[in-house]
GUVOMAR-684227 format. One line per field, with one value per residue (C-alpha): residue in three letters; x, y, z. Coordinates in steps of 0.02 Angstrom, whole numbers, plus 32768, in hexadecimal, padded with zeros to 4 digits. Each point is the difference from the previous one (the first is absolute). Example, Ala and Ser with C-alpha at 12.3 -4.5 7.8 and 13.67 -1.06 7.14 Angstrom:
# GUVOMAR-684227
kelo ALA_SER
X 8267_8045
Y 7F1F_80AC
Z 8186_7FDF
***
This chain:
# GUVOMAR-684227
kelo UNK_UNK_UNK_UNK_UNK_UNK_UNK_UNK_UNK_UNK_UNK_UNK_UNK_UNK_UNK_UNK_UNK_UNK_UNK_UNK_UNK_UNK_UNK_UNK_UNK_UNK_UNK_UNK_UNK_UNK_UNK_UNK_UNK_UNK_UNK_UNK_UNK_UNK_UNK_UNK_UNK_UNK_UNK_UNK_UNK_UNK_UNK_UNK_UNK_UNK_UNK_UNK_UNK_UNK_UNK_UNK_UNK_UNK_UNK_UNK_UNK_UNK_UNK_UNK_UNK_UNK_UNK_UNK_UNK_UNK_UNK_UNK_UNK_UNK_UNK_UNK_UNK_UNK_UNK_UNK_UNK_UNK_UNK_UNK_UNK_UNK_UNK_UNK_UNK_UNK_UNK_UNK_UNK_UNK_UNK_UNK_UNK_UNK_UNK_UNK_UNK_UNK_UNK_UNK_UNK_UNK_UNK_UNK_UNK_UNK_UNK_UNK_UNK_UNK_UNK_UNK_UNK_UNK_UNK_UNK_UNK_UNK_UNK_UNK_UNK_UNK_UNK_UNK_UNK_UNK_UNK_UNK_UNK_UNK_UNK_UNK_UNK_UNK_UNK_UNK_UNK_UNK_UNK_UNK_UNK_UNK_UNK_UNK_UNK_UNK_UNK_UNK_UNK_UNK_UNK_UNK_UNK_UNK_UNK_UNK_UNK_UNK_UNK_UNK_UNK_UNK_UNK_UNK_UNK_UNK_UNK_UNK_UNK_UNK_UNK_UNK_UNK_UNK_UNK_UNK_UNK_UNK_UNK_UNK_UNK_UNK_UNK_UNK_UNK_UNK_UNK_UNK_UNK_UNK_UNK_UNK_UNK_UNK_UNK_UNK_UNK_UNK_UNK_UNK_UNK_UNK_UNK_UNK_UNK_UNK_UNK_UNK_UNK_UNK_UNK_UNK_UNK_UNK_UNK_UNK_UNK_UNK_UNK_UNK_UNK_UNK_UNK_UNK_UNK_UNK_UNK_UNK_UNK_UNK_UNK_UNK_UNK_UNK_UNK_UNK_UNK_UNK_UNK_UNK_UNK_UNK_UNK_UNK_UNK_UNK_UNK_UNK_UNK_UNK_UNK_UNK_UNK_UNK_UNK_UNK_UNK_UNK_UNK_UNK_UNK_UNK_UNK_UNK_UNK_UNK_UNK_UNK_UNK_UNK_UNK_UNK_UNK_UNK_UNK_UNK_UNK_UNK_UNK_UNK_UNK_UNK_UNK_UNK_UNK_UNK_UNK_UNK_UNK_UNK_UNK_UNK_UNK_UNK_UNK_UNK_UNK_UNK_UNK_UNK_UNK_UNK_UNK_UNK_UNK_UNK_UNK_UNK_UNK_UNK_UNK_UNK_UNK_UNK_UNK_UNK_UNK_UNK_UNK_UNK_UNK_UNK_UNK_UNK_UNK_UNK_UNK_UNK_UNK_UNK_UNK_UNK_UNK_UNK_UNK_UNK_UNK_UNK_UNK_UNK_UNK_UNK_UNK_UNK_UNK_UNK_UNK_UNK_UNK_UNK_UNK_UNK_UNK_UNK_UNK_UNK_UNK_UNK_UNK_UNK_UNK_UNK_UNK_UNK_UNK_UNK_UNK_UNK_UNK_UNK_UNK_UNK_UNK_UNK_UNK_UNK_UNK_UNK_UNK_UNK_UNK_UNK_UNK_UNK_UNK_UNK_UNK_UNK_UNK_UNK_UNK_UNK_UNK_UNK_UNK_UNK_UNK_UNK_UNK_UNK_UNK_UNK_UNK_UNK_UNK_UNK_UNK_UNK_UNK_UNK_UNK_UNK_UNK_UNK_UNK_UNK_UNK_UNK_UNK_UNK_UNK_UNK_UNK_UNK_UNK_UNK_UNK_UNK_UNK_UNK_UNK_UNK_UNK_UNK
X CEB8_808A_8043_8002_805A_8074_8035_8020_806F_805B_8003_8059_8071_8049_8005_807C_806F_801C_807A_8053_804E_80B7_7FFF_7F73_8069_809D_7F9A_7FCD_80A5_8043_7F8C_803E_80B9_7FD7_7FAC_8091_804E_7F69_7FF4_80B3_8054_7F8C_7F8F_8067_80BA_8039_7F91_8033_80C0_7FE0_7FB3_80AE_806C_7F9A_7F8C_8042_7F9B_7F48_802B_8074_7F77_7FAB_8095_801A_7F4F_8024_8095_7F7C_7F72_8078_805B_7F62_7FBD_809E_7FF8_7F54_8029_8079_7F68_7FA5_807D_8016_7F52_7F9A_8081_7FF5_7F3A_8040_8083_7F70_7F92_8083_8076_7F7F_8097_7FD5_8085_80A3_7FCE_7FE1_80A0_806F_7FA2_7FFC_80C2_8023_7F84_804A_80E1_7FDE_7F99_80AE_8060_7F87_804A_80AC_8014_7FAF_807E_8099_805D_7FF6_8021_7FFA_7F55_7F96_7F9E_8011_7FB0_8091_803F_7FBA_7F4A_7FFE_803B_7F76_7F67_8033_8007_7F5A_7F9A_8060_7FC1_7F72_7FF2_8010_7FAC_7F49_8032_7FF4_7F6A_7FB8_8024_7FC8_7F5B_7FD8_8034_7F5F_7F9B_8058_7FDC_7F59_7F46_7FB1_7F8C_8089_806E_7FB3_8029_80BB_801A_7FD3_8052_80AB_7FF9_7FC8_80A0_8060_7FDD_8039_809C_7FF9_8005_8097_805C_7FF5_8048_809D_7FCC_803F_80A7_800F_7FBF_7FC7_8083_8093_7F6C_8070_8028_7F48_8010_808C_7F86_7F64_8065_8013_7F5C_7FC2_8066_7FD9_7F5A_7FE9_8054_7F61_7FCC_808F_801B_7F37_7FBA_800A_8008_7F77_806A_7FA2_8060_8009_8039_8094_7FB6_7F82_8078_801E_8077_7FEA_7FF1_7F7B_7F86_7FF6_7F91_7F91_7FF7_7FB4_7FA3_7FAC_7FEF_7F9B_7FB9_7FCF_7FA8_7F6D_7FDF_7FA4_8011_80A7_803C_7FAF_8039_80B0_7FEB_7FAF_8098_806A_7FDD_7FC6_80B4_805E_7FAD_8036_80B7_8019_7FBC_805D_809D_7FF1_7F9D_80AE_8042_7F3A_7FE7_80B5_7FEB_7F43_7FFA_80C4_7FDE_80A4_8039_7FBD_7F59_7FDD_8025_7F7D_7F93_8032_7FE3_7F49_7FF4_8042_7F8E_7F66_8045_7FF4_7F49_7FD8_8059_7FA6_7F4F_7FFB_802D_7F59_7F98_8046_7FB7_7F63_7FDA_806E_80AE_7FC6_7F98_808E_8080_7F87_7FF9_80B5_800A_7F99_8060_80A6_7FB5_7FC2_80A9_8068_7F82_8025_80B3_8010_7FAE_804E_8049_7FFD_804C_7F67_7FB4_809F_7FC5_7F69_8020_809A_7F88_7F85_808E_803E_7F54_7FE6_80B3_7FF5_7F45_8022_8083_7F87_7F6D_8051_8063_7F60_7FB2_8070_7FFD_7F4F_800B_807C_7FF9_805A_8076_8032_7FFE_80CF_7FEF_7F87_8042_80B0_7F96_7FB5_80BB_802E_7F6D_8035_80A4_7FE2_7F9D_806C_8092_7F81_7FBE_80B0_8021_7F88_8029_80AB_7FE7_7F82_8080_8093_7F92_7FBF_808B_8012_7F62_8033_7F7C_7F6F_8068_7FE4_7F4B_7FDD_8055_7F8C_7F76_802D_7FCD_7F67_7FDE_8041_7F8A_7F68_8042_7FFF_7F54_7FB7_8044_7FC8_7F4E_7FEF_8002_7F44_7FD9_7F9E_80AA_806E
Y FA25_807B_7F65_7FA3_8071_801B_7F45_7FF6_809C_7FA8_7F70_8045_8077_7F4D_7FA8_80A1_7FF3_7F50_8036_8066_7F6F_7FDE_7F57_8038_8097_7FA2_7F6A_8090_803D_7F4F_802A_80AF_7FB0_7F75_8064_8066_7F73_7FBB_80B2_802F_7F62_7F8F_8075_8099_801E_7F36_7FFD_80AF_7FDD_7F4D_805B_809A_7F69_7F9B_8055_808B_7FCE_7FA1_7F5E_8001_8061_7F56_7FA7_806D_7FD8_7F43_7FF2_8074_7F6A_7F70_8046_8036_7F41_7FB9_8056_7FB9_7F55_7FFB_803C_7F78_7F7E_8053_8065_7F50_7FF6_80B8_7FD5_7F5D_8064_8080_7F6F_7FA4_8083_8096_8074_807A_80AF_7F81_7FC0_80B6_8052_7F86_8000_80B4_8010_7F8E_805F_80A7_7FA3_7FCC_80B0_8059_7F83_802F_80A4_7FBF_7F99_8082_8076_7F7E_7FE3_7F4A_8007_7F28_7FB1_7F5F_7FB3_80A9_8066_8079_7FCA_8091_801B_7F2C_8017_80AA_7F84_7F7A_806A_803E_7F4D_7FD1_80BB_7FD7_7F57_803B_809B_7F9B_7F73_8069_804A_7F46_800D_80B7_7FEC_7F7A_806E_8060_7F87_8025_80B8_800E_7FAC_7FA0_80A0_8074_7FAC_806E_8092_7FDC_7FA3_809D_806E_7F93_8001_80C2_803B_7F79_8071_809D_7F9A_8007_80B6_8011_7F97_8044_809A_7F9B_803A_80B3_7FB1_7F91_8067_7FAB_7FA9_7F93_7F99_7F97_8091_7FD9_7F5F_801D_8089_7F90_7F72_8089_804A_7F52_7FBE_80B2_7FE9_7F43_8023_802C_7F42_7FC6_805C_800F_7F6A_7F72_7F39_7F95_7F54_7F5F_7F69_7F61_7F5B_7FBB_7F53_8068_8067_7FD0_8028_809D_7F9A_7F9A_80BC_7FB1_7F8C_8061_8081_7F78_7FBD_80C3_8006_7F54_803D_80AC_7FB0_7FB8_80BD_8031_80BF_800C_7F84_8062_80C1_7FBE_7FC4_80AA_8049_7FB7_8052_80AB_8005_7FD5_8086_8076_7FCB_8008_80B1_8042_7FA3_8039_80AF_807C_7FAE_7FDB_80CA_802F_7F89_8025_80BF_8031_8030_803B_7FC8_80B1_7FE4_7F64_8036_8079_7F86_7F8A_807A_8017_7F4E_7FFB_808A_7F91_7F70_805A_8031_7F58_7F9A_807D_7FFF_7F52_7FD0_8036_7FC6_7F59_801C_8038_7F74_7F7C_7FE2_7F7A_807D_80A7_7F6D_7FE0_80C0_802C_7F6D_8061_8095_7F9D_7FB7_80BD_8048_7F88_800B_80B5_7FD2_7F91_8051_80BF_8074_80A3_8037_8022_7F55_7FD0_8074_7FB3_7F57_8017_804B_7F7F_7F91_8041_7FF6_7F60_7FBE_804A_7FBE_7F5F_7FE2_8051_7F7D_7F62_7FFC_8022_7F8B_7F76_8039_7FEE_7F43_7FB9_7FA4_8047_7F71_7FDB_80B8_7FFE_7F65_805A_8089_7FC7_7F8B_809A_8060_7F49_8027_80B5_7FEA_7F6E_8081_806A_7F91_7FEA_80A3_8049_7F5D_801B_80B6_8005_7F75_8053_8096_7F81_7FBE_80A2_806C_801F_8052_808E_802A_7FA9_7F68_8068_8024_7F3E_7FDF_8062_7FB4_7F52_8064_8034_7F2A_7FD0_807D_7FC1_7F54_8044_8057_7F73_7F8C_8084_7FFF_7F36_8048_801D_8089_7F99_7F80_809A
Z E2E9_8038_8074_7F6C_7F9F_8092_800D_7F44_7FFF_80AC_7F9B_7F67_8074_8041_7F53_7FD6_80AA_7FC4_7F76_8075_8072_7FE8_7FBA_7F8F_7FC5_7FFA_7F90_7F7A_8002_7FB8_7F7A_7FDD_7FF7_7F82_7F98_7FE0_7FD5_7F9A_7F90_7FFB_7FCE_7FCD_7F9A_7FCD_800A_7FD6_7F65_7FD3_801C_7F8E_7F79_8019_7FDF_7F82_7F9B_7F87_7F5E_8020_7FE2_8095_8061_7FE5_802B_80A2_802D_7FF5_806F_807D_7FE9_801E_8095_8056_7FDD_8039_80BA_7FED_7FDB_8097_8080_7FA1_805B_809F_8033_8014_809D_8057_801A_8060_8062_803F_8037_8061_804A_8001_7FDE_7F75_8022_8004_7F52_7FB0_806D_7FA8_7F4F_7FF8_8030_7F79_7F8C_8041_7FDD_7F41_7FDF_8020_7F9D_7F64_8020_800E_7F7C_7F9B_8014_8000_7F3B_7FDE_7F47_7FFF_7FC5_8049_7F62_7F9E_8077_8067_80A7_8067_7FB4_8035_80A9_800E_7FAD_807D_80A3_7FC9_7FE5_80BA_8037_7FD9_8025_80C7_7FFF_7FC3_8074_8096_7FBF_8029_80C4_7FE9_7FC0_809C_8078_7FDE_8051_8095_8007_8027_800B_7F62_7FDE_7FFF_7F8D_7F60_8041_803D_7F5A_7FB3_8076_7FEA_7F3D_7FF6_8084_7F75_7F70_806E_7FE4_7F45_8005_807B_7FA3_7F39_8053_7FBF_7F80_8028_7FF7_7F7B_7F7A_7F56_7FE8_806D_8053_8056_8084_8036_804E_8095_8042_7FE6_8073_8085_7FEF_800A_80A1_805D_7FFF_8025_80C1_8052_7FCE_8032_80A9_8032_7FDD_8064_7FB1_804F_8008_8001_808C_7F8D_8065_7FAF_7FD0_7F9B_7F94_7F41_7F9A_7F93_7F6A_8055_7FCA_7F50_803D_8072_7F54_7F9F_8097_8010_7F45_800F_808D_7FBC_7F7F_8063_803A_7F50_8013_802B_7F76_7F8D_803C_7FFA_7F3D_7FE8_8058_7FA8_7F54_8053_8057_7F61_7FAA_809B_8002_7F50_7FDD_8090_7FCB_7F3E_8012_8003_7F5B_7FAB_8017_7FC8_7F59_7FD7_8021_801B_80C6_8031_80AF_804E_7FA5_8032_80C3_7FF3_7FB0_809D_8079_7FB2_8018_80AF_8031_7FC1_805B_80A8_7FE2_7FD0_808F_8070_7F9D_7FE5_80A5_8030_7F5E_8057_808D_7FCB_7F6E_802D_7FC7_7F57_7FC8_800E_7FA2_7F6C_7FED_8010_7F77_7F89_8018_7FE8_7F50_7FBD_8042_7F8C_7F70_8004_8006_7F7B_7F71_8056_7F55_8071_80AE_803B_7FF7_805B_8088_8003_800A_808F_807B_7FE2_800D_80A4_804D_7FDD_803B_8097_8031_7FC1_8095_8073_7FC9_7FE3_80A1_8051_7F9F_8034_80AE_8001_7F9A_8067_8096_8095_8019_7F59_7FC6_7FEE_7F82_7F91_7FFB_7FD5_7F84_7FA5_8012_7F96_7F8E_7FCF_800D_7F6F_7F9F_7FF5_7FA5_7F7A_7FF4_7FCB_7FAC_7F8C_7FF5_7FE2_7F62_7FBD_7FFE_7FD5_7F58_7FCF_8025_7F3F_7FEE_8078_806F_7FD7_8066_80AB_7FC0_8002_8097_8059_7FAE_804B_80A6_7FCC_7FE8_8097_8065_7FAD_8023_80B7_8005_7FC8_8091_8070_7FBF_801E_80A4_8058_8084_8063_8010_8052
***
């Protein structure tokens, strides 16, 4: 018995040394980078600044919230055309750090022209809307546009890092080091005060860049030797896409997680997209408020990446997805039908838990789906799947703000409603899913 016990505490001791490798280290750290992106611009201090600009009476907060929606589901749209191919690139070339070192400079280059153009007087207008809050909404959809396509090549690399049975656990290790980053980086905060958001997003672009060169330095690109005759032309990954798609369809399970995905993801992208300006319109959270309320959430999301990376482990990773699911459903419930801060509080550490576990599961999940040799394909095929989600999650947000915006806040009330919808839509693709199948 004490040999026993012995073995499993060896056993475990390793499992923990594992995260301590370099290119282990240096993979989590890419996570701890884009998430400063993720929470600072994409979450916070743009929808924050839109709203300083926009919304000074509550039908513009409405208004504000719209132009947030659209741009977030145009940056979408464009990953709609272009992820299908990054899936093809892994499979053929292998390379996975060139592909996020030039995505994330590009990410990192229109980040500090938000901040430029910010700060620059263009008193001329483009269709009514002022030259330099244009030029700051485009630089953040092509921002963003990079920053989630390297995320693509990113979340493959995993695959790389260790043995099937310890993918849970770096998964979870990766996205809980990720939300370390969330914390670094609202220390902007500190400097930007509540108001003059734009002074966030030049720091973000640094904090984001410093933090992405262990990647780029300590991690080494596995490149795959293709014989000329067999190369295609890059536009030639169209047809492979819909070849997988067809293809993808005669594996049942898979097929089905990805339609589940689909709507679980556009729930996920739109809350984290619209939460800043939701909690400043329902409740009034001031930009220092809602920080604190983030860093709640941030702190949950650390727990849970780390929890449910072994719940996943232990039950299986369909079972942990169907209950981060549930949690995702009560958390907007609580949301949408929220008249005091405290059910605010409530709901954004639910919120965070489930956000973070929810990357931690279904990248395990696909891991686990996927065969070996076609695991770059499907996964750029479900990066084409969210990425499609989460146009029309927005979409449908910002209209519903757009048509409503008369009626004050009840508009942002609906809007999150839609979410509740497209989550039950999702559990309920999930469920046509059967144990024994996995």
């Amino acid at each position: 018995m004490e040999i026993e016990r012995g073995l499993k505490k060896k056993k475990e001791n390793q499992s923990w040394k594992a995260y301590l490798t370099l290119p282990i280290i240096s993979w989590a750290l890419y996570d701890f980078a884009n998430t400063i992106f993720s929470s600072n611009i994409n979450t916070i201090f743009w929808p924050f600044y839109m709203q300083e600009i926009i919304g000074n009476n509550e039908v513009q907060e409405q208004l504000a919230n719209t132009f947030i929606a659209y741009a977030n589901s145009i940056a979408s749209f464009l990953l709609v055309i272009f992820s299908p191919l990054f899936g093809v690139l892994i499979d053929r070339t292998g390379r996975k750090k060139k592909y996020i070192v030039i995505f994330t400079l590009l990410s990192v280059s229109f980040t500090i022209l938000m901040g430029i153009f910010a700060e620059v007087n263009l008193t001329s207008t483009i269709m009514g809307v002022p030259l330099y809050l244009a030029l700051v909404i485009v630089s953040f959809i092509i921002a963003k546009f990079f920053f989630h396509s390297s995320l693509v090549f990113y979340d493959t690399m995993i695959a790389d890092l260790g043995k099937k049975e310890d993918v849970p656990l770096i998964s979870g290790f990766g996205v809980a080091i990720g939300y370390l980053g969330t914390l670094l980086g609202l220390t902007v905060y500190l400097y930007v005060g509540n108001s003059d958001f734009h002074h966030a997003f030049i720091p973000t672009a640094i904090l984001f860049l410093l933090f992405s060169l262990p990647l780029f330095f300590f991690i080494k690109d596995n490149p795959k030797k293709v014989q000329v005759e067999n190369k295609a032309s890059f536009l030639s990954g169209y047809k492979e896409i819909y070849k997988t798609f067809k293809e993808i369809k005669s594996h049942r399970v898979i097929f089905t997680f990805m339609i589940a995905y689909f709507f679980l993801n556009d729930a996920l992208a739109t809350t984290i997209a619209m939460m800043a300006p939701y909690a400043s319109t329902i409740v009034g959270f001031s930009a220092g408020e809602f920080i604190l309320l983030y860093l709640v959430s941030t702190v949950s999301s650390i727990i849970g990446s780390f929890i449910f990376g072994y719940i996943t482990k232990s039950v299986g990773a369909y079972r942990a997805i169907r209950y981060v699911s549930l949690l995702l459903l009560v958390a907007l419930i609580i949301g949408t039908f929220a008249v005091n801060a405290w059910m605010f509080w409530i709901a954004g550490s639910m919120f965070g838990i489930a956000l973070g576990s929810m990357w931690v599961t279904s990248r395990t999940y696909i891991v686990e789906l996927t065969p070996e040799d076609k695991r770059g394909q499907f996964f750029g095929l479900f990066a084409f799947s969210g990425k499609v989600s989460s146009i029309i999650g927005p979409f449908i947000f910002g209209t519903i703000t757009y048509l409503l915006a008369s009626h004050g806040s009840i508009a942002s009330r609906f809007g999150m409603g839609s979410l509740i919808v497209l989550t039950l839509v999702g559990l309920f693709f999930l469920n046509r899913i059967k144990p024994e199948e996995n």
